[in-house]
N, C-alpha and C positions, 0 to 999 in steps of 0.2 A: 588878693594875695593871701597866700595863707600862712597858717605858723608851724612849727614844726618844734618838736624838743630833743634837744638828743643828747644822751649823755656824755662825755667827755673827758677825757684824760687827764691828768692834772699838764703834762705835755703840752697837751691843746690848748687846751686855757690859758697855760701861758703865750704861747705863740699867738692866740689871737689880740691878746689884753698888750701883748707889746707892740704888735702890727698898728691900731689902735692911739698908744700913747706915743709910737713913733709917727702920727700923721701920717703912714701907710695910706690905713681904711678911717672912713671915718665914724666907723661904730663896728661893735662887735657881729651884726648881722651882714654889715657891707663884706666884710673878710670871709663870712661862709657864703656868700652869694655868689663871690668871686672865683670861692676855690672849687664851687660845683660849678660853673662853667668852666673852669679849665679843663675840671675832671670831663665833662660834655665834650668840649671841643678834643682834649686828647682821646678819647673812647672815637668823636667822630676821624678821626686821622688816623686809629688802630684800624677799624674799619677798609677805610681806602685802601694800607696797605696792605689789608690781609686779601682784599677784590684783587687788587694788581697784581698779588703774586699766586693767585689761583689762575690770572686769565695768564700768569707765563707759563703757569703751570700745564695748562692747556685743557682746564676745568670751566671752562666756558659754555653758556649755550649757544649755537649755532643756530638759524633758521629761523622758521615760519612758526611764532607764539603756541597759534592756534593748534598747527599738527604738533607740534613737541607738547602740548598740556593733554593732544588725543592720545598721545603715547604713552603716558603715565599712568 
């Protein structure tokens, strides 16, 4: 695992220091641990619906891998 430094807001610092003292998280790194997965998992779900609404879009590939990458 590695570490990381980053600077921070006074904002931030509070929000995580009360997450924290409210038995939320149980240390200041479990609360940034959490909040880049969420940030992960919502970036993985912008994703999907940006896929779904390209194939209604009807921006989709169609066919055979191999001929459509000859095509290109």
């Amino acid at each position: 695992m590695s570490t990381l430094s980053v600077p921070l807001t006074p904002e931030l610092e509070k929000f995580i220091n009360n997450q924290v003292r409210s038995g939320r998280a149980s240390n200041k790194a479990d609360v940034v641990r959490r909040a880049l997965t969420r940030f992960s998992e919502d970036e993985a779900v912008r994703i999907v619906l940006e896929a779904s609404q390209e194939a209604k879009d009807g921006k989709v590939l169609r066919g055979n891998l191999r001929k459509l990458l000859k095509k290109i």
